[in-house]
N, C-alpha and C positions, 0 to 999 in steps of 0.2 A: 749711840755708837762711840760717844769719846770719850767713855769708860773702859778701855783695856784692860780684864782681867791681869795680874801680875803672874810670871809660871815660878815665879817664888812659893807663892800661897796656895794655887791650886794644884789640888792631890788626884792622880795616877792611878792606876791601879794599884796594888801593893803597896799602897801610904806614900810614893816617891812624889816629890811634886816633878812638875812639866820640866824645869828646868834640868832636875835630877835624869830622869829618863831621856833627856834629848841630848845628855854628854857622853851617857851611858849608848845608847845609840849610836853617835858619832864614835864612839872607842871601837865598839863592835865593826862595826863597818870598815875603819881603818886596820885592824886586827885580820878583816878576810882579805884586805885587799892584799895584805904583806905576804897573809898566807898561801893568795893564788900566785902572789910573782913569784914565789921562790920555786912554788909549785909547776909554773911555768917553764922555769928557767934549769932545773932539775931534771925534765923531761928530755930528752935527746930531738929534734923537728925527724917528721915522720917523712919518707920516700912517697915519692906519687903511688910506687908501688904499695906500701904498705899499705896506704888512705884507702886506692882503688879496692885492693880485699876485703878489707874492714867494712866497705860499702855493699860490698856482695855479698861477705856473708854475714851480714845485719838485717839485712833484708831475705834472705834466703832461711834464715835461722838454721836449723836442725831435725831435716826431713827424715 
């Protein structure tokens, strides 16, 4: 056990070694996050009223 694989040397799927895929990973991840706050922050916050509807007719669908 105090041989550490290096994620230098070991290869990924698609030939990327560990290290390649885990930055690539991190980019991704940071990229949605920017995505959902803008995405957030664009959106207007919704009335109790509007919420209440939406719950009704979500659940009610289109009888």
């Amino acid at each position: 056990m105090t041989d550490n694989p290096d994620p230098d040397k070991l290869k990924g799927p698609g030939g990327l070694t560990l290290r390649q895929i885990h930055q690539q990973v991190q980019q991704s991840v940071e990229r949605d996050r920017e995505a959902q706050a803008t995405r957030n922050s664009l959106a207007p916050p919704q009335s109790r009223w509007q919420r209440w509807v939406r719950y009704v007719w979500g659940r009610s669908g289109r009888r």
